[in-house]
PQR file of N, CA, C, O and H, with PARSE charges and radii, in Angstrom:
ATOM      1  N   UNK A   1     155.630  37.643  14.505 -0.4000 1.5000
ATOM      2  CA  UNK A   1     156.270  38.542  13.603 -0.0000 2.0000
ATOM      3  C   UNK A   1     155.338  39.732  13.401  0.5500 1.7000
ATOM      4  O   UNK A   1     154.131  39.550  13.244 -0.5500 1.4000
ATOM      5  N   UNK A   2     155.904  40.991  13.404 -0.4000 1.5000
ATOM      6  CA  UNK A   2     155.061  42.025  12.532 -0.0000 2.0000
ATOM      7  C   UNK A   2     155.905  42.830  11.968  0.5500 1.7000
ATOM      8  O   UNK A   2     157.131  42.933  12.014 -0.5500 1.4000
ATOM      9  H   UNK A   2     156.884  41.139  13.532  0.4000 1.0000
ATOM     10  N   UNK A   3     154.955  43.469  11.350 -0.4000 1.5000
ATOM     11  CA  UNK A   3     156.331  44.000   9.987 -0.0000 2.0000
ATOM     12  C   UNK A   3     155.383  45.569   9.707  0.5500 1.7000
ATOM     13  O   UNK A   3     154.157  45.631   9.795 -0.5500 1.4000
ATOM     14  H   UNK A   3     153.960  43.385  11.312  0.4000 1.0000
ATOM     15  N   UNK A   4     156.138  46.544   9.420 -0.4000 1.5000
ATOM     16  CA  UNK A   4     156.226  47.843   9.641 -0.0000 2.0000
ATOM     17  C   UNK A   4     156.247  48.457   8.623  0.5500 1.7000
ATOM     18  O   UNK A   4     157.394  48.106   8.347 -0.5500 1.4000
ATOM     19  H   UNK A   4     157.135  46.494   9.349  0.4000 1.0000
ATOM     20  N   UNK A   5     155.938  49.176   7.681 -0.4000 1.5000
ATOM     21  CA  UNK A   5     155.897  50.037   6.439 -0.0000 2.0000
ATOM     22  C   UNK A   5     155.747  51.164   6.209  0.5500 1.7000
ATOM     23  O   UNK A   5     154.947  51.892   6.797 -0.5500 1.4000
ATOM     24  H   UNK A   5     155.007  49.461   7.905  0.4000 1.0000
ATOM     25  N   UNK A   6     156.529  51.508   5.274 -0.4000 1.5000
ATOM     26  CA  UNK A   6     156.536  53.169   5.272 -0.0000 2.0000
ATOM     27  C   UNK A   6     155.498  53.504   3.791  0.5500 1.7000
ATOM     28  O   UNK A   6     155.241  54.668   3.482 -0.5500 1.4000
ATOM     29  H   UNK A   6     157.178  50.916   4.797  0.4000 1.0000
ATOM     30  N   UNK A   7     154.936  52.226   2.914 -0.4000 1.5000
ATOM     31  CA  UNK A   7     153.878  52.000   1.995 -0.0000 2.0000
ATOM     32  C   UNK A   7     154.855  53.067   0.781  0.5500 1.7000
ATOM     33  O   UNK A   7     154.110  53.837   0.174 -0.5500 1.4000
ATOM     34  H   UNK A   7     155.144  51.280   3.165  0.4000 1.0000
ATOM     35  N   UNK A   8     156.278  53.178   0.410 -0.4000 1.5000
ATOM     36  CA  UNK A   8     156.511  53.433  -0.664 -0.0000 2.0000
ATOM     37  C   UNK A   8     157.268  52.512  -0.772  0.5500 1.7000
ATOM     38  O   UNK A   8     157.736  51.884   0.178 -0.5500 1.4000
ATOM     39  H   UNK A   8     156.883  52.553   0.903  0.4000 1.0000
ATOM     40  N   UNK A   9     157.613  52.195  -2.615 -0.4000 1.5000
ATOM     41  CA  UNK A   9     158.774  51.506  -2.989 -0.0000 2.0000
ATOM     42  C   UNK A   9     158.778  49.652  -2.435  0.5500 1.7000
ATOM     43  O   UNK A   9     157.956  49.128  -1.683 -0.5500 1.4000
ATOM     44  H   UNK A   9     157.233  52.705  -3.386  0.4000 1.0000
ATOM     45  N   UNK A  10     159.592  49.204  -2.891 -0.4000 1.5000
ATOM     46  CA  UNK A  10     159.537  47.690  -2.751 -0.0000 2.0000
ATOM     47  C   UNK A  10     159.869  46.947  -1.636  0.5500 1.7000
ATOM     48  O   UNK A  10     159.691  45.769  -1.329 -0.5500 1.4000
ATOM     49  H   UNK A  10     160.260  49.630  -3.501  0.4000 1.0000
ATOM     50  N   UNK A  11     160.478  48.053  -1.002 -0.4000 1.5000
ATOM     51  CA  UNK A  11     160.922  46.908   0.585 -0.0000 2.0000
ATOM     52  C   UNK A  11     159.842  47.222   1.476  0.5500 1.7000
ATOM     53  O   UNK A  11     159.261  48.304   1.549 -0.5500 1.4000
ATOM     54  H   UNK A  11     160.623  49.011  -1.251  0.4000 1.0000
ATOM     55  N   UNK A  12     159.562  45.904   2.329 -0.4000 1.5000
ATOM     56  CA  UNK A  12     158.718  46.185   3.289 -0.0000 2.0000
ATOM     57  C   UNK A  12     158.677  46.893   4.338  0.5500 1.7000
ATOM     58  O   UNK A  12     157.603  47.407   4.649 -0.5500 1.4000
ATOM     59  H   UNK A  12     160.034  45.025   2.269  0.4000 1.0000
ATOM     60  N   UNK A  13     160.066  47.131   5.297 -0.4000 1.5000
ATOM     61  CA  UNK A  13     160.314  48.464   6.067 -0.0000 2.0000
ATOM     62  C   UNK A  13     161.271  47.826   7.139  0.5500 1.7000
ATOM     63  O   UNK A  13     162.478  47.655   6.971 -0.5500 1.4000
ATOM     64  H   UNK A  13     160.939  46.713   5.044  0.4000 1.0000
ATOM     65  N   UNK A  14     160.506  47.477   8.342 -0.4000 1.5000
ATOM     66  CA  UNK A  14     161.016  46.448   9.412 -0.0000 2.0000
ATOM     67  C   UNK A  14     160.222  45.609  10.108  0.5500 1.7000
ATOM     68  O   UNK A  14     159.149  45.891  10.642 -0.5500 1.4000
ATOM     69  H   UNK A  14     159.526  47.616   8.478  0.4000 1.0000
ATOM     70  N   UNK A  15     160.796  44.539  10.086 -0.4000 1.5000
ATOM     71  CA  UNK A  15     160.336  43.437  10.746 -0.0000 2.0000
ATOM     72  C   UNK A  15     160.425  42.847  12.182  0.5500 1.7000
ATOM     73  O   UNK A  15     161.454  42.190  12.339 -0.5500 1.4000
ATOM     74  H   UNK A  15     161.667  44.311   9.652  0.4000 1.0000
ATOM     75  N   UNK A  16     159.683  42.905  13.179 -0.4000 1.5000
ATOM     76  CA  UNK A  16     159.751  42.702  14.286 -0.0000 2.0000
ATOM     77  C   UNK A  16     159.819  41.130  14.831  0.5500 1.7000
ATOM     78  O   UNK A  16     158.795  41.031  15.507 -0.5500 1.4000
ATOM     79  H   UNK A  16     158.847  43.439  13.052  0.4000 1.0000
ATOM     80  N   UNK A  17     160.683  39.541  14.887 -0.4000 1.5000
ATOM     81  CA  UNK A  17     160.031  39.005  14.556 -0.0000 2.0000
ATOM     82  C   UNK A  17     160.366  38.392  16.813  0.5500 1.7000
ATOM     83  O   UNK A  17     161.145  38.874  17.636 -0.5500 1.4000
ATOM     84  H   UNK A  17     161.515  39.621  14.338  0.4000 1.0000
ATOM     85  N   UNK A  18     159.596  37.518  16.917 -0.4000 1.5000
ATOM     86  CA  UNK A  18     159.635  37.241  18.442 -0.0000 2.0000
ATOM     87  C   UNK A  18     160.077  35.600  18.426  0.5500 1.7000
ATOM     88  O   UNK A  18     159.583  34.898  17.544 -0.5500 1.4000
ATOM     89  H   UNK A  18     158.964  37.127  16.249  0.4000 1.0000
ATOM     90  N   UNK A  19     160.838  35.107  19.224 -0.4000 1.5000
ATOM     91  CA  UNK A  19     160.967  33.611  19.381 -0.0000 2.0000
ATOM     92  C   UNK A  19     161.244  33.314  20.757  0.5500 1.7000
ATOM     93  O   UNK A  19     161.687  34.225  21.456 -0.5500 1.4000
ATOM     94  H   UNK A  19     161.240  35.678  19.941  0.4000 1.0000
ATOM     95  N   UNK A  20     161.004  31.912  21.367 -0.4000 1.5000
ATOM     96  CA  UNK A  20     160.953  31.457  22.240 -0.0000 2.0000
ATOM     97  C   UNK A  20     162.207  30.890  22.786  0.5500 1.7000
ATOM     98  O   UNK A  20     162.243  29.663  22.684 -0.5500 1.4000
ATOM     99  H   UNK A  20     160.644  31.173  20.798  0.4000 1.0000
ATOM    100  N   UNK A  21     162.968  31.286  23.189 -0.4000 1.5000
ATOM    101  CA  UNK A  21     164.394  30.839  23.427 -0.0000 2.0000
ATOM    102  C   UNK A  21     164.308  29.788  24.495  0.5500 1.7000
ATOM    103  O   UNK A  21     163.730  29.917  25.574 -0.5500 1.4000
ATOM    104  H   UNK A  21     162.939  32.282  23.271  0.4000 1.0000
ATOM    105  N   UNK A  22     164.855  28.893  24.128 -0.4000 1.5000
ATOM    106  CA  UNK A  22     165.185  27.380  25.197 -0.0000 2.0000
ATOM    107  C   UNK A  22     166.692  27.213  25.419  0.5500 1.7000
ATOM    108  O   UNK A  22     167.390  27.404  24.423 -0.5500 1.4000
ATOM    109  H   UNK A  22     165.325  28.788  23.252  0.4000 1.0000
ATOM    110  N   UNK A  23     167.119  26.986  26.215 -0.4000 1.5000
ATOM    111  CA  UNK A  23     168.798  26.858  26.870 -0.0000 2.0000
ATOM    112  C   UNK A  23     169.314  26.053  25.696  0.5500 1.7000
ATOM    113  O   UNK A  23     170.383  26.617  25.463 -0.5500 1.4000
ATOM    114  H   UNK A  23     166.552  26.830  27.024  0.4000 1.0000
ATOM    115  N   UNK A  24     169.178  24.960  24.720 -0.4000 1.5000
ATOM    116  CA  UNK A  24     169.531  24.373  23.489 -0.0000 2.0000
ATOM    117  C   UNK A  24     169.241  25.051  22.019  0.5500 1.7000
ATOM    118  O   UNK A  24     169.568  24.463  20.988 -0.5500 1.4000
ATOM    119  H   UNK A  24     168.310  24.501  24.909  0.4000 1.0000
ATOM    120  N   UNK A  25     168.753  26.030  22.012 -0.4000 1.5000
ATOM    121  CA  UNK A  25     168.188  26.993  20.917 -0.0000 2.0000
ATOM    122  C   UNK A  25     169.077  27.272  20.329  0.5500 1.7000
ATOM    123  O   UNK A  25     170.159  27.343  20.911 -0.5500 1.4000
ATOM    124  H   UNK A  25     168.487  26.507  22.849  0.4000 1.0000
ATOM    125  N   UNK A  26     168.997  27.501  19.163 -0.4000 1.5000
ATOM    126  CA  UNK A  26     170.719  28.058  17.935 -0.0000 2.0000
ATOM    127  C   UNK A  26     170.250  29.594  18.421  0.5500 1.7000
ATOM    128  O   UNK A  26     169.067  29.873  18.616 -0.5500 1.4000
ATOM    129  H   UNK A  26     168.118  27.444  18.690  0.4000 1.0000
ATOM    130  N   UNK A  27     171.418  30.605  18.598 -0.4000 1.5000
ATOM    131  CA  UNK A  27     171.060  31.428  18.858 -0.0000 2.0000
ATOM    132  C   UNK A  27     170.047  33.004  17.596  0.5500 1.7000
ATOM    133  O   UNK A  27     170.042  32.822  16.379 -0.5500 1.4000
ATOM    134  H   UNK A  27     172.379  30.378  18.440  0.4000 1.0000
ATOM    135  N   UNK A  28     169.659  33.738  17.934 -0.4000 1.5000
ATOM    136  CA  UNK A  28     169.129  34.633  16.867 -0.0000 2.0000
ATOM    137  C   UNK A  28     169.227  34.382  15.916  0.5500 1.7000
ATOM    138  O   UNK A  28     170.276  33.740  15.957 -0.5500 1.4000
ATOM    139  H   UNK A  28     169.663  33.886  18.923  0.4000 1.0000
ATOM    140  N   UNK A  29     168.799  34.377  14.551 -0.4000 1.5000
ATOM    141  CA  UNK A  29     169.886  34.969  13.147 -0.0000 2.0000
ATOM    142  C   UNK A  29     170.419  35.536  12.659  0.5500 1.7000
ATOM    143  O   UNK A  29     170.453  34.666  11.789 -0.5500 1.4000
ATOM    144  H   UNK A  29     167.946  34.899  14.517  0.4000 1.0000
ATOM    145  N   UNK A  30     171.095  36.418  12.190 -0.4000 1.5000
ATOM    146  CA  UNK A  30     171.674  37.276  11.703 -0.0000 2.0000
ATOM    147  C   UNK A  30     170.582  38.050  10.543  0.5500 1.7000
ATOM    148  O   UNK A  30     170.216  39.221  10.433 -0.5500 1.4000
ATOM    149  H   UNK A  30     171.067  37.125  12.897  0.4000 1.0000
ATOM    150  N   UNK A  31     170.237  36.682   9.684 -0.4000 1.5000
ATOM    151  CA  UNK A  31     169.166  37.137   8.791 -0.0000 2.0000
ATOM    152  C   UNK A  31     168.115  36.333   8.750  0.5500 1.7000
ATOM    153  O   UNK A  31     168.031  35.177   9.165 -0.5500 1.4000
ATOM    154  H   UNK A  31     170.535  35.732   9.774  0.4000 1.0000
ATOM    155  N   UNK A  32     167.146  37.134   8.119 -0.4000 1.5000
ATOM    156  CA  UNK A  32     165.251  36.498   7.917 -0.0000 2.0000
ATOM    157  C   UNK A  32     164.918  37.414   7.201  0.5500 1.7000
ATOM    158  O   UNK A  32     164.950  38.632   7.379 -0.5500 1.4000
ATOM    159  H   UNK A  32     167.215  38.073   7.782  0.4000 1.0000
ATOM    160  N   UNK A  33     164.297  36.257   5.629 -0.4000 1.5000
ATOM    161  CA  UNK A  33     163.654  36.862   4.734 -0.0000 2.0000
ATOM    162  C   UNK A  33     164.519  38.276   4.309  0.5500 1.7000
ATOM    163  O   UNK A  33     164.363  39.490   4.437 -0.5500 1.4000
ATOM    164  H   UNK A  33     164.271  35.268   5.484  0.4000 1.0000
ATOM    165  N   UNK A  34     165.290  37.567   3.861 -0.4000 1.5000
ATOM    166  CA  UNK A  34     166.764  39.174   3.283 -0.0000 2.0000
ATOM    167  C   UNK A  34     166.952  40.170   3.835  0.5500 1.7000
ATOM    168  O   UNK A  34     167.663  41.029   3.313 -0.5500 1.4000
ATOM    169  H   UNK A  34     165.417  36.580   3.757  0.4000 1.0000
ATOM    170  N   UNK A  35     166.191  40.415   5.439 -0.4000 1.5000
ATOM    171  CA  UNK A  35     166.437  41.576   6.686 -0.0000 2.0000
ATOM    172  C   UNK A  35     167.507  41.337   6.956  0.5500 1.7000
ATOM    173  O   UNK A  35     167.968  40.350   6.384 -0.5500 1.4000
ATOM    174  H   UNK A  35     165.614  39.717   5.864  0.4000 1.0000
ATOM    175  N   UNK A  36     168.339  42.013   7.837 -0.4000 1.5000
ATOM    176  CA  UNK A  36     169.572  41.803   8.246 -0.0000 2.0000
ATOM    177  C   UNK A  36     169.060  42.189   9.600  0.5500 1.7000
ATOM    178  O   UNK A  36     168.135  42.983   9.431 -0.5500 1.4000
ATOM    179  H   UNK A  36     167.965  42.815   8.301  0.4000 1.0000
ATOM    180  N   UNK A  37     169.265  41.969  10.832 -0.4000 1.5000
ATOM    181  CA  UNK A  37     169.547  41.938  12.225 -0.0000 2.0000
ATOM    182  C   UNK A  37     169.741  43.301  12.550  0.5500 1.7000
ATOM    183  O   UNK A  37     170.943  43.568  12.547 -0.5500 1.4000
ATOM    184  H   UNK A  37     170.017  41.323  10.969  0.4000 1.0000
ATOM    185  N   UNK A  38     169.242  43.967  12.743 -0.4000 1.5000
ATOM    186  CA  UNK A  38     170.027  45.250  14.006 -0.0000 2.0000
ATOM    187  C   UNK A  38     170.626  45.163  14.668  0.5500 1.7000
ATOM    188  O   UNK A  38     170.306  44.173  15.326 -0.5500 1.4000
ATOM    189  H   UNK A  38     168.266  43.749  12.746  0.4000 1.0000
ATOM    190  N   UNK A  39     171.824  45.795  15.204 -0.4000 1.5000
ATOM    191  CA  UNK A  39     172.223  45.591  16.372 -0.0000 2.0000
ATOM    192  C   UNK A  39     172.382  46.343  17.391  0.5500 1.7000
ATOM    193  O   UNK A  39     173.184  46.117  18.297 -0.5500 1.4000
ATOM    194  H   UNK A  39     172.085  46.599  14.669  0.4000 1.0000
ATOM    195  N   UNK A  40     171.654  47.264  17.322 -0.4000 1.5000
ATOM    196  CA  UNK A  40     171.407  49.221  17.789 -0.0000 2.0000
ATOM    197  C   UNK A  40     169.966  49.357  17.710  0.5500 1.7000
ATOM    198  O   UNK A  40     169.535  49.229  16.564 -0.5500 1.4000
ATOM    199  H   UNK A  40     171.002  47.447  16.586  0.4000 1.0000
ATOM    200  N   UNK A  41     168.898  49.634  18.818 -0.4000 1.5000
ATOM    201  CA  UNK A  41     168.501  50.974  18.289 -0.0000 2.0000
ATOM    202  C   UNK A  41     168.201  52.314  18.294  0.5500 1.7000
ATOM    203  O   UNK A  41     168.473  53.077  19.221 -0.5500 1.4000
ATOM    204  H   UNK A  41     169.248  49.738  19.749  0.4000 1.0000
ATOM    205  N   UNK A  42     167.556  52.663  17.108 -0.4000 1.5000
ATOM    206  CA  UNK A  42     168.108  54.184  17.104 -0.0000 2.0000
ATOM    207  C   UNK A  42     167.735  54.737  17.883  0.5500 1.7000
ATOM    208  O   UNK A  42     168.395  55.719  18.221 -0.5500 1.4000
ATOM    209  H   UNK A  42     167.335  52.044  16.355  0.4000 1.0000
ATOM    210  N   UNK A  43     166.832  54.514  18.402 -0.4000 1.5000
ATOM    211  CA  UNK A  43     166.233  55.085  20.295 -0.0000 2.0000
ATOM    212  C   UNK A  43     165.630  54.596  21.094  0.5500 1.7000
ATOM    213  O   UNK A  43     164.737  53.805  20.790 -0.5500 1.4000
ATOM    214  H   UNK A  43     166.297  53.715  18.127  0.4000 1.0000
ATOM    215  N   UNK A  44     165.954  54.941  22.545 -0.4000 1.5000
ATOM    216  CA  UNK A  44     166.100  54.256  23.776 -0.0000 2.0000
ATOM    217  C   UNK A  44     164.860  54.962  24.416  0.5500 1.7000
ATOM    218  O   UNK A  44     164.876  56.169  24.655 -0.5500 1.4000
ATOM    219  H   UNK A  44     166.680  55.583  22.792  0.4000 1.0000
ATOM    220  N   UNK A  45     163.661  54.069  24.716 -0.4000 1.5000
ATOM    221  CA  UNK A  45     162.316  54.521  24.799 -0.0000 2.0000
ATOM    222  C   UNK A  45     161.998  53.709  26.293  0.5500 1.7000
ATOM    223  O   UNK A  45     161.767  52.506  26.178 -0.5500 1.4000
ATOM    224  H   UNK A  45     163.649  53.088  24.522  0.4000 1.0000
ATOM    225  N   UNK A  46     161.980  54.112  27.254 -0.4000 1.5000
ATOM    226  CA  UNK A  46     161.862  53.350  28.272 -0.0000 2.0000
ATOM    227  C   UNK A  46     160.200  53.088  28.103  0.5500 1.7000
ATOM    228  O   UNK A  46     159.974  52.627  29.222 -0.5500 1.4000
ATOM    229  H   UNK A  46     162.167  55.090  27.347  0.4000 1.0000
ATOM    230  N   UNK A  47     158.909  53.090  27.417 -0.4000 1.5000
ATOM    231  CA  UNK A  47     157.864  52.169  26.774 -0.0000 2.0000
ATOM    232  C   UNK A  47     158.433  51.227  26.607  0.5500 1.7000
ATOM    233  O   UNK A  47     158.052  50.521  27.541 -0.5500 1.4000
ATOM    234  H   UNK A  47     159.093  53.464  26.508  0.4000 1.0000
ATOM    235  N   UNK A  48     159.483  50.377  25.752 -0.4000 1.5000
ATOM    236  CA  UNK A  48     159.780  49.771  24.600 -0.0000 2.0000
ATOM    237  C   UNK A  48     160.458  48.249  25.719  0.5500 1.7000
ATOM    238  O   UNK A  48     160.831  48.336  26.889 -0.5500 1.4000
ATOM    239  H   UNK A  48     159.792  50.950  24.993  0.4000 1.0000
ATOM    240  N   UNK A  49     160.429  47.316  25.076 -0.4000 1.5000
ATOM    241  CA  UNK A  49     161.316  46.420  25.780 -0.0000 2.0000
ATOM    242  C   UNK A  49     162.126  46.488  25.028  0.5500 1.7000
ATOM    243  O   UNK A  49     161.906  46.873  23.879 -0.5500 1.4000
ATOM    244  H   UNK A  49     160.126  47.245  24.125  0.4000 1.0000
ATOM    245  N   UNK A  50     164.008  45.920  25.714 -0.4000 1.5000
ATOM    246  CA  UNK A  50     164.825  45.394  25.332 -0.0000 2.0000
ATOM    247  C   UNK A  50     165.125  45.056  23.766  0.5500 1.7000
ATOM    248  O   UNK A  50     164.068  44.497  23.471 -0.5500 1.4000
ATOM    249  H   UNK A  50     164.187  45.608  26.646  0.4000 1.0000
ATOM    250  N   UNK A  51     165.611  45.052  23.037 -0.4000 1.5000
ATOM    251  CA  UNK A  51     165.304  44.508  21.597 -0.0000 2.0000
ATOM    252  C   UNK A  51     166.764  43.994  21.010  0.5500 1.7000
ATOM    253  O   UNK A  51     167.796  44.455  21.497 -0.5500 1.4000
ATOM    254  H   UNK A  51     166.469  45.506  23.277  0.4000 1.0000
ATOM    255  N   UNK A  52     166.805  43.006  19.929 -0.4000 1.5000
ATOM    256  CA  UNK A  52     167.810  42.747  19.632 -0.0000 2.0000
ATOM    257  C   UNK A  52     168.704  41.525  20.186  0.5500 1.7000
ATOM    258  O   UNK A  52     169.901  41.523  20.473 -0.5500 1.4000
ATOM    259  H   UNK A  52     165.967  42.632  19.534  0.4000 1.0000
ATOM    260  N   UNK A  53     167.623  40.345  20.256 -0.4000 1.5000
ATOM    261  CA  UNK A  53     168.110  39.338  20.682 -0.0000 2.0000
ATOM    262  C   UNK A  53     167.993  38.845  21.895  0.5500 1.7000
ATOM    263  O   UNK A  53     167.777  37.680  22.228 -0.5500 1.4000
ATOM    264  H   UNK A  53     166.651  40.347  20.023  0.4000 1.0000
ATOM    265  N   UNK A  54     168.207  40.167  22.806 -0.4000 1.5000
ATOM    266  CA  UNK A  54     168.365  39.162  24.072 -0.0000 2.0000
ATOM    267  C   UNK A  54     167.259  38.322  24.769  0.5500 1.7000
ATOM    268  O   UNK A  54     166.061  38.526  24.575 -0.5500 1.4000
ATOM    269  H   UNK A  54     168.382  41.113  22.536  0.4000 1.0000
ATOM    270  N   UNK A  55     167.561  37.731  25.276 -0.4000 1.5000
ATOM    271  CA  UNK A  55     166.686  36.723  26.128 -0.0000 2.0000
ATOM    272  C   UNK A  55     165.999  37.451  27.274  0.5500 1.7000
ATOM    273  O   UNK A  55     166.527  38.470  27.719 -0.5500 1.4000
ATOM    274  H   UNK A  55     168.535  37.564  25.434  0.4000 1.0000
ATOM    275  N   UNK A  56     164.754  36.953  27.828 -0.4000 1.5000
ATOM    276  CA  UNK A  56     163.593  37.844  28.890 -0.0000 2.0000
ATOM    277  C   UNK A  56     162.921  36.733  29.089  0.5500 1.7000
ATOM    278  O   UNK A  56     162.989  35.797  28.293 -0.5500 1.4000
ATOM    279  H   UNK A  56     164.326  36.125  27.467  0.4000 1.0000
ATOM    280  N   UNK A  57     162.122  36.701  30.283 -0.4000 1.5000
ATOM    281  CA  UNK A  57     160.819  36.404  30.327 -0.0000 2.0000
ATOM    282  C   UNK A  57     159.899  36.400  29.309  0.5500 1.7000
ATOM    283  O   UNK A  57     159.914  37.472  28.703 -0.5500 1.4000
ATOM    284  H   UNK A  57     162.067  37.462  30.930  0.4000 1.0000
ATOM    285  N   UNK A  58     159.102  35.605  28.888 -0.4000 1.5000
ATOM    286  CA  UNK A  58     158.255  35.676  28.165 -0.0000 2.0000
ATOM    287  C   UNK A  58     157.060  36.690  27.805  0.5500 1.7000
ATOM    288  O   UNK A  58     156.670  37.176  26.744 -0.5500 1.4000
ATOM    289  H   UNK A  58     159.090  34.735  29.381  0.4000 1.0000
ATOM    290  N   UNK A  59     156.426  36.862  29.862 -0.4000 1.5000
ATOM    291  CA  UNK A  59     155.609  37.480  30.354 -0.0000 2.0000
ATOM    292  C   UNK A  59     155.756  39.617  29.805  0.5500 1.7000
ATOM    293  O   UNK A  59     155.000  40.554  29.546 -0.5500 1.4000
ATOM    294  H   UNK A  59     156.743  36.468  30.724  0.4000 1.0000
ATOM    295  N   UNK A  60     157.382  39.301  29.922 -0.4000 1.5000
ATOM    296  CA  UNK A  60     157.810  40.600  29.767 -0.0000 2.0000
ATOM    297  C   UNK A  60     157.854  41.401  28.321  0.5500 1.7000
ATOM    298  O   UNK A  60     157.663  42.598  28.103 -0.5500 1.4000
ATOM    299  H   UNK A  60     157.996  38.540  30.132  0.4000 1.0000
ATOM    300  N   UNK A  61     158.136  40.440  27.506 -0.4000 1.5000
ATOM    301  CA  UNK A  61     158.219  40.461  26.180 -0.0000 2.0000
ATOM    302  C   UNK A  61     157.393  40.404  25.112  0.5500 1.7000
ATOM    303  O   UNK A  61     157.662  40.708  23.950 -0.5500 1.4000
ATOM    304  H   UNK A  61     158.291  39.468  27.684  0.4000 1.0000
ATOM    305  N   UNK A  62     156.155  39.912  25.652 -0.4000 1.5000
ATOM    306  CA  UNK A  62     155.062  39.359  24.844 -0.0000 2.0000
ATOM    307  C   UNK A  62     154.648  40.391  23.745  0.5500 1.7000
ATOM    308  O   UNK A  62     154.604  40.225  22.526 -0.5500 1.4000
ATOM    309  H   UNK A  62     155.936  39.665  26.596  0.4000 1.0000
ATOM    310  N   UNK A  63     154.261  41.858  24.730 -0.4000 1.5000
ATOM    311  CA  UNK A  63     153.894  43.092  23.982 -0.0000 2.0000
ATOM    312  C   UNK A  63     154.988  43.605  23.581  0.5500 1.7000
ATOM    313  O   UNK A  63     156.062  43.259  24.073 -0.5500 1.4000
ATOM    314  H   UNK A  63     154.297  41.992  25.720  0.4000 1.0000
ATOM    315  N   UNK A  64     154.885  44.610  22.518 -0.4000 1.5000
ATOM    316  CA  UNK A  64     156.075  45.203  21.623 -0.0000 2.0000
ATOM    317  C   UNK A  64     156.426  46.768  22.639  0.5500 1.7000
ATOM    318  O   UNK A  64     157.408  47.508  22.588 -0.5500 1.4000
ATOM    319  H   UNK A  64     154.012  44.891  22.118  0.4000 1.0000
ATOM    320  N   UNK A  65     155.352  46.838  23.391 -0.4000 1.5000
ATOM    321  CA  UNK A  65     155.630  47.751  24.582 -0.0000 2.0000
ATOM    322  C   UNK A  65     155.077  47.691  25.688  0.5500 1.7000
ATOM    323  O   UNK A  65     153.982  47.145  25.818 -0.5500 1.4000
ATOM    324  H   UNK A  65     154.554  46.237  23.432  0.4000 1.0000
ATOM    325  N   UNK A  66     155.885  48.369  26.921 -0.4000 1.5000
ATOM    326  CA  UNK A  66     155.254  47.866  28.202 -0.0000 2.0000
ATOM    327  C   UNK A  66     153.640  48.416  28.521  0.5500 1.7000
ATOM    328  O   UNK A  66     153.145  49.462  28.102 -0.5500 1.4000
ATOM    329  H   UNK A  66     156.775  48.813  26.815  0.4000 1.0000
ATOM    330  N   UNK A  67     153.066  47.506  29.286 -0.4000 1.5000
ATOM    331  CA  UNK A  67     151.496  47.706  29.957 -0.0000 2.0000
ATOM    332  C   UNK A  67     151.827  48.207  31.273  0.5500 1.7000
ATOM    333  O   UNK A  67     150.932  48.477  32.075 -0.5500 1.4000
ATOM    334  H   UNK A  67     153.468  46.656  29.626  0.4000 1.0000
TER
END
């Protein structure tokens, strides 16, 4: 998990969180810790991996951007 702040006011900002998906896994959540899920985002950064659930390689995903 890491989590992102803009350091005003009471919410923490956004939360990045990572899980290990297995073929029997319940899928994503919708919510964690009163975040709600994205399902967009607001920009398409070819740095950036994939985001928003889907499933990858591990290898690929590990960093929050590509090496």
């Amino acid at each position: 998990m890491s989590t992102f702040t803009q350091w005003t006011g009471e919410d923490l900002g956004t939360i990045w969180v990572k899980t290990r998906l297995g073929a029997d896994d319940d899928p994503v959540p919708e919510q964690i810790l009163d975040a709600q899920r994205i399902r967009s985002t607001p920009t398409v950064d070819s740095n950036l991996n994939p985001q928003g659930g889907l499933p990858g390689p591990w290898h690929e995903r590990l960093p929050h951007f590509r090496l």
